[in-house]
N, C-alpha and C positions, 0 to 999 in steps of 0.2 A: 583496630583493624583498618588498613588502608586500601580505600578500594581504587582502581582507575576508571573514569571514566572518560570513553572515547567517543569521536565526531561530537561533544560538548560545544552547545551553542545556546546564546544569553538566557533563552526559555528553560531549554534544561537546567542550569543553574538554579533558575528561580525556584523550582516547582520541585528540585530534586532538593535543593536546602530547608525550602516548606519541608518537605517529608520529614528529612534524614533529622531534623533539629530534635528534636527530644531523644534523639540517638547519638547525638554530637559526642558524648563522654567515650561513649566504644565505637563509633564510624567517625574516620576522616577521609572524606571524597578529594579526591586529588582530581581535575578536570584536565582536559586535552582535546583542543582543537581537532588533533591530525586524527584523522582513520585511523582504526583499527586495522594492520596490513602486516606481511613478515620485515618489512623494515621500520615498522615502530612498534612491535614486539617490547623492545627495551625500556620503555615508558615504562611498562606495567612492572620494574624492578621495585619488591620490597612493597609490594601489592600482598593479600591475600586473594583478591577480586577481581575481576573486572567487568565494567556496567558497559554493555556495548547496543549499537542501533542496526539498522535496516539490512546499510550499506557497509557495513564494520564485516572484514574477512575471518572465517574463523574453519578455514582447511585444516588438513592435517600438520603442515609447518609450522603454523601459525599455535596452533592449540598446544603442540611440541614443544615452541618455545616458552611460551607461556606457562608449561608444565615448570618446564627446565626453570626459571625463573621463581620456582613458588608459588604461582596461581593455583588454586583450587577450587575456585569458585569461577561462576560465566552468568551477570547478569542480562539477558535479554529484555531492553524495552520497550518491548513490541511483541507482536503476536505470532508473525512468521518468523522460520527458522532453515530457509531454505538456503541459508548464508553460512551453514553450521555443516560442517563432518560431525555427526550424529558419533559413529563407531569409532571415529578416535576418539574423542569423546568420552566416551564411556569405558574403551580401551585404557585411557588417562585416568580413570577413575575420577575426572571433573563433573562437579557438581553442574547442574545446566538447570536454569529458568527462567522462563518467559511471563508475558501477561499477555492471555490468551484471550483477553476481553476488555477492550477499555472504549467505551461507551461507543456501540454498534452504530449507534444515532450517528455519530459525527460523520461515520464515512458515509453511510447511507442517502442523509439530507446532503451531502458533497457531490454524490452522484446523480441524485435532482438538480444543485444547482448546476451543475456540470451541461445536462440536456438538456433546461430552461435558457440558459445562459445561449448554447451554440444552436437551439432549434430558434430562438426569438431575436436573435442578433442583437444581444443589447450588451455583447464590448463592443461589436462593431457602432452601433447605434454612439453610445457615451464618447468614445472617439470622435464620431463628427458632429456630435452635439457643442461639445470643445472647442472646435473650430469653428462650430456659426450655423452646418451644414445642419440642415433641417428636415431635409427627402427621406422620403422612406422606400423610395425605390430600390430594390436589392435587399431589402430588409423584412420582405412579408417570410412570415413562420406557420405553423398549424399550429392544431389546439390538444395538447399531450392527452385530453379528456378521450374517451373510446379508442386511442391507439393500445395494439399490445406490445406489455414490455416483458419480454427473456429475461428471467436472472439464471445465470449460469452459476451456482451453488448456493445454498441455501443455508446456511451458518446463521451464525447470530446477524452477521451484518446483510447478510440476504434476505432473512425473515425481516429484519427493519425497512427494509428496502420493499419489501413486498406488503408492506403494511403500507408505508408511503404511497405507492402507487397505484394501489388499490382504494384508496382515500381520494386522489386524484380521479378515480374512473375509469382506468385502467381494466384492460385484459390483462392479468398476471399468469406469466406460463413460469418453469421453475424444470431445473436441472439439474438431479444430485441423485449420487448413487446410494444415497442415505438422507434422503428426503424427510425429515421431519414430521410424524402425522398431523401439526397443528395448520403447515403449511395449506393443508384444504380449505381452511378456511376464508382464503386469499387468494388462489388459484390452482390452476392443474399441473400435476408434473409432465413433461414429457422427455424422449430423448432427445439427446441435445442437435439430433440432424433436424428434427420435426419442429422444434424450436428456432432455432435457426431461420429455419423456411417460413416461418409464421408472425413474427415478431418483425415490428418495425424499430424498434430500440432494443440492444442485446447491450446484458450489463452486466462485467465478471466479476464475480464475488469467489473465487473459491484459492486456495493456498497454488504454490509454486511447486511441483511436485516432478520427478521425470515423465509421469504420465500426462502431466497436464503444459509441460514444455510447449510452443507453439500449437495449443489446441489449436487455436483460432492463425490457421494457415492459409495458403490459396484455395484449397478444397474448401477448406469451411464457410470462407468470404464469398464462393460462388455460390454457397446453398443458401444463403442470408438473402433476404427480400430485395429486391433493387432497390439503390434510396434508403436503405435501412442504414439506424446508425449504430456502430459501438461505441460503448462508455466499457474503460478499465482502470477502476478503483484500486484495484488489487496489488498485481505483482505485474511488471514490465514485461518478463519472462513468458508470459500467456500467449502474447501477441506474436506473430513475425511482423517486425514493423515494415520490411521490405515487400510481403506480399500487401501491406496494407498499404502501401505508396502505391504501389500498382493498383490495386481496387480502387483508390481516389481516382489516379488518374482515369482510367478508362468511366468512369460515374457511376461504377458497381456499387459503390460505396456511398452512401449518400451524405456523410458524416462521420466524423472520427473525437473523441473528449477522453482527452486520459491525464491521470494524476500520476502514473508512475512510467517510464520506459526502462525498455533493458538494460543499455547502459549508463543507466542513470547515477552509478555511484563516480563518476568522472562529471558531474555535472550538477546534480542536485544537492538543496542543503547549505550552497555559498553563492557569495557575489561573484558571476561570472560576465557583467554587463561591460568592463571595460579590454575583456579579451575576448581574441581569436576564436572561437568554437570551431574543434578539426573533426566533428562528428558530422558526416557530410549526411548521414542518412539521418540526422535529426534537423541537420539544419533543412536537407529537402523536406521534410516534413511542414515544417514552419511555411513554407513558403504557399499551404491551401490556404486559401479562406475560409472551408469549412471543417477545420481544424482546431481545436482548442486543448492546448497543454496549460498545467498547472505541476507545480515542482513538490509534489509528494503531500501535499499537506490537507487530506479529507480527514486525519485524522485529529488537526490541529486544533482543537477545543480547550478552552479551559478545563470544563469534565474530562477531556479525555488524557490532557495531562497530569492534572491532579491523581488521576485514576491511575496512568504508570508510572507516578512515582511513588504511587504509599503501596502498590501490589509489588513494583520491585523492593521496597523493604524490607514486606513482609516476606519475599523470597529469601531475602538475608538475614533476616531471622530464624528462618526455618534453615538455612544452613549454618548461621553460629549456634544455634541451640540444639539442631542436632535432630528436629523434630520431621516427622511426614509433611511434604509439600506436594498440594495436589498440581503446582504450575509445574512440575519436571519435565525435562524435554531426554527423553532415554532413547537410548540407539538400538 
């Protein structure tokens, strides 16, 4: 069987050939650079499969073609799915699978380092260290010990997150409309305006959903503490990056750290250093000093890739053999 695999970059290779190898006789992984999109559709010719990521398109045209072509399989390596038409989908009678967990830890300890990183100014610091420049003027931080920190959904990677920070000495408050009982153990639930209001670090943990589209919008950035900072670990989609330029500028906002933005699939995942960037509202973003982006990668562990590349196998197992797969993603 030959699968495609799309946005393939040297890691993936490594760790999806790790896997696949005692499968070598019945799977041949065919890789590919290019997105997953309705003009490279045609890749996937002569495919059973296709292994697709983040930012990989997978509408209704897209899944069509794909049909049309002989796919009957959709591996997801990752855990969201918010990049998927569900109902064509299953209207296609395509097989769908994700890996709904690969190690909570990474994104978690990513969004510490994330708040340590831009609360204590130490890229800015290593930079003029670099250069000679020794001052610490412009560089004093606090001390994350007795600050409270919001996690706004409470999943696997939100519970890891609230174990961290609670370990730290943290106030942990928590926001989910299926809250966890274990989660008391760490902190208190509340709603997410009261959170908001309460919390000096607010950090999202939860899926990309139409309900959760620009939760975090001008209303929400005004009920947030002054000086409060967001961390978004999660989905770009969460955010309106636009009303979050405005809350920087006016110093609503006391702080901003994200690993993922909305438009991120024109941007993340390659070398973009010796081109143009025509994303004006990301390049205004760049331009705070209490700013800090990172290009998707909290989940990037050794654990956590070893981890989706032998649960996406085991998804393709469970669709060449024909057996129950508890990772299906159903419309």
């Amino acid at each position: 069987m030959k699968i495609a695999v799309f946005s393939a970059q040297p890691y993936d290779r490594l760790f999806l050939d790790e896997a696949f190898g005692a499968a070598a006789d019945k799977v041949e992984l065919v890789y590919f650079t290019e997105a997953l999109a309705a003009q490279s559709t045609s890749l996937a010719a002569g495919c059973a499969a296709v292994c697709v990521f983040v930012n990989d398109k997978l509408d209704a045209t897209v899944l069509g073609a794909l049909a049309g072509l002989g796919v009957r399989a959709v591996l997801l390596r990752c855990a969201g799915f918010n990049n998927l038409d569900t109902a064509s989908a299953a209207k296609l009678g395509l097989f769908v699978a994700r890996v709904p967990a690969y190690s909570p830890e990474a994104v978690a300890e990513h969004t510490l380092a994330l708040i340590l990183t831009l609360n204590r100014h130490t890229h800015r610091a290593w930079l003029r260290v670099r250069d000679g420049n020794f001052s610490l003027d412009g560089l004093l931080g606090s001390n994350l010990h007795g600050k409270t920190v919001g996690l706004v959904g409470l999943g696997k990677i939100g519970m890891a997150a609230a174990r961290i920070f609670k370990g730290f000495g943290c106030t942990v408050i928590g926001s989910d409309p299926a809250a966890p009982d274990q989660f008391g153990a760490h902190g208190a639930v509340a709603p997410l305006p009261e959170l908001l209001a309460a919390s000096d670090y607010v950090s999202l943990h939860c899926p990309l959903t139409p309900a959760t589209l620009h939760m975090i919008d001008a209303a929400a950035l005004a009920r947030m503490k002054p000086g409060a900072m967001l961390i978004n670990t999660s989905r770009g989609g969460l955010v309106d990056t636009v009303a979050v330029i405005a809350a920087l500028k006016s110093h609503r906002l006391g702080g901003l750290a994200i690993d993922v933005y909305e438009q991120e699939s024109e941007l993340f995942f390659q070398d973009r250093s010796a081109d143009i960037i025509g994303d004006d509202v990301f390049q205004r973003l760049m331009t705070f000093p209490n700013v800090l982006v990172t290009g998707h990668q909290g989940f990037f562990t050794v654990e956590a890739m070893r981890e989706i590349a032998q649960v996406t196998l085991h998804n393709l197992e469970c669709f060449m053999q024909q057996k129950p797969c508890a990772n299906l993603v159903e419309g």
